[in-house]
C-alpha positions in Angstrom: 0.0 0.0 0.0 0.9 2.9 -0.9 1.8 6.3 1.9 -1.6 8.3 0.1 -2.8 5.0 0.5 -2.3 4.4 4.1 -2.6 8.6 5.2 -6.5 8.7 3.2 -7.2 5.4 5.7 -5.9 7.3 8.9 -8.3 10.1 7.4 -10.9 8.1 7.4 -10.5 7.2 10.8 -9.3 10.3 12.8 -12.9 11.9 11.0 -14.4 9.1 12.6 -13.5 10.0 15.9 -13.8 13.3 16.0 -17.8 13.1 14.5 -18.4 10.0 17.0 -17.0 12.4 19.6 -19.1 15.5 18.9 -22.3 13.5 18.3 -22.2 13.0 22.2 -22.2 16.3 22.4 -25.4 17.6 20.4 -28.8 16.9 20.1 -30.2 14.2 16.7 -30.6 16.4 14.1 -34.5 16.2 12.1 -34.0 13.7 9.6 -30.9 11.9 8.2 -29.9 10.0 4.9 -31.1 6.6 4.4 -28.3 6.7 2.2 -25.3 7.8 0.5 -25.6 8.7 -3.1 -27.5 5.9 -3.7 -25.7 3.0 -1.5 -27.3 2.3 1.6 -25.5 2.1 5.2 -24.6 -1.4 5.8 -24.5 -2.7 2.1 -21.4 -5.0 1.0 -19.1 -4.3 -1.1 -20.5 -6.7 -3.1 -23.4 -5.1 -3.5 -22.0 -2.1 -4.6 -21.1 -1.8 -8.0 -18.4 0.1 -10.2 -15.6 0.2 -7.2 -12.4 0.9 -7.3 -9.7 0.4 -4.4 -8.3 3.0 -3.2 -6.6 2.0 0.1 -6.8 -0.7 2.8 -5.9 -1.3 6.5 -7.0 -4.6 8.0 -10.8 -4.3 8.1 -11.1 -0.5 6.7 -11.4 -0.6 3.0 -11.9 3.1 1.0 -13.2 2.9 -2.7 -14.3 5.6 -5.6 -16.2 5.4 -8.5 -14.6 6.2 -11.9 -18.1 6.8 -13.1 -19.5 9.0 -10.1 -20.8 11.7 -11.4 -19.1 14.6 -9.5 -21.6 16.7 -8.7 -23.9 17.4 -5.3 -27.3 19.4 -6.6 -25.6 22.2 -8.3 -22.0 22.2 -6.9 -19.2 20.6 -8.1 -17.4 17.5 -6.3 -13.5 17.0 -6.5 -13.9 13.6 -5.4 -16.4 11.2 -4.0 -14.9 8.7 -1.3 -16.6 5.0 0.2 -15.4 3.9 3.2 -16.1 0.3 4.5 -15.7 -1.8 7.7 -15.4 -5.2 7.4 -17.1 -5.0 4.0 -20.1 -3.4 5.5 -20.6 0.3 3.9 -20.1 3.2 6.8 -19.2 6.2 5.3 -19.4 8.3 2.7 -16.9 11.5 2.0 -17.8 14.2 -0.7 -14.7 16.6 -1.7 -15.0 19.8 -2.8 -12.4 22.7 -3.9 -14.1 26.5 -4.0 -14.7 28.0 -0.9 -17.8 29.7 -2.2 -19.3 26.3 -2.5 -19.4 26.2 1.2 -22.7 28.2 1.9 -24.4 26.5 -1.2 -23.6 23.0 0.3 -24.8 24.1 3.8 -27.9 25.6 2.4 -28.4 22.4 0.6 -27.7 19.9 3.5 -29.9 22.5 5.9 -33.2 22.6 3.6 -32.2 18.6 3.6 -31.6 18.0 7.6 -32.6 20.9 9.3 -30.7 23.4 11.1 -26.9 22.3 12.0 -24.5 22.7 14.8 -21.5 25.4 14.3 -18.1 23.7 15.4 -15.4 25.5 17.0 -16.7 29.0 16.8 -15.3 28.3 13.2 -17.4 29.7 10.0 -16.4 27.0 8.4 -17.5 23.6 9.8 -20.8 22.5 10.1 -22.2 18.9 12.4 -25.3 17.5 11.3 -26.4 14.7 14.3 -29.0 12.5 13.6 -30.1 9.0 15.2 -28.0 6.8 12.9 -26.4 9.2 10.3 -24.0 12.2 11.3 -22.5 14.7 8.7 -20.2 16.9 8.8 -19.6 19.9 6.7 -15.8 21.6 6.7 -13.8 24.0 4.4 -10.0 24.4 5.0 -8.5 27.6 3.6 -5.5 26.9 4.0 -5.4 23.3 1.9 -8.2 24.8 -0.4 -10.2 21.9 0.3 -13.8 21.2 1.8 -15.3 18.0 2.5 -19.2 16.7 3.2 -18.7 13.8 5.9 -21.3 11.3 6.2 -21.0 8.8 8.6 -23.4 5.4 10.0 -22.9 5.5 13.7 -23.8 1.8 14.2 -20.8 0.7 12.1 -18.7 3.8 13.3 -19.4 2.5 17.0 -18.8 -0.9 16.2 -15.4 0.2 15.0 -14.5 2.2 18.0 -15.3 -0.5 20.6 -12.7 -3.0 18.7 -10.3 -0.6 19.1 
């Protein structure tokens, strides 16, 4: 595996944490996705199709789809990420690259799943709690990159405890 490899996994996992940690913290947000572009929370790789590895550590598996069309509503994606554990889908990662596409995503995701919390006295991150499904909505000026977290708590937990 490669270092991008194993440092997008660690990504995966240090997100993780820190959305299982502030999802303590806040009250379930309205409603939540029953899915993530399509693939439910849960689902198999197998029953997934069009993946392609991107990087794997033990029972964490990340994936893309060459034919994802990069696109959320009316703002464009950089990337689109799937994260698995132990084959079982958990979350779901949406890149972006403008800053101005910040607002646009959180109006989208608020008219979506209601009002969300503000992290960090910082403009630019956004929590989104619900029952099973937490998202997270961040924009890093520095890097010039955003990113729309979702992730399934039941699988997220299950992770945590093995730890």
């Amino acid at each position: 595996m490669n270092k991008k490899s194993v440092l997008a996994t660690c990504g995966f996992a240090a997100l993780g944490l820190a959305l299982v940690a502030v999802y303590m913290l806040t009250l379930a947000a309205p409603s939540e996705p029953v899915d993530f572009r399509g693939v439910r929370w849960g689902s198999g790789i197998g029953d997934v199709s069009g993946l392609t590895p991107l990087a794997e550590d033990g029972n964490l598996k990340s994936y893309e789809k060459k034919s994802e069309v990069l696109k959320l509503e009316d703002v464009n994606l950089d990337k689109v990420i799937y994260a698995f554990y132990k084959d079982r889908f958990y979350q779901g990662i949406a890149y972006f690259r403008s800053e101005a596409d910040l607002p646009k995503l959180k109006q989208i995701l608020t008219r979506l799943y209601g009002d969300p919390v503000q992290l960090e006295q910082s403009t630019n991150k956004f929590f989104w709690n619900g029952e099973n499904v937490s998202l997270l909505l961040s924009y890093d000026a520095q890097s010039g990159t955003g990113r729309v977290a979702y992730l399934y708590k039941p699988i997220q937990l299950e992770l945590e405890i093995k730890k």
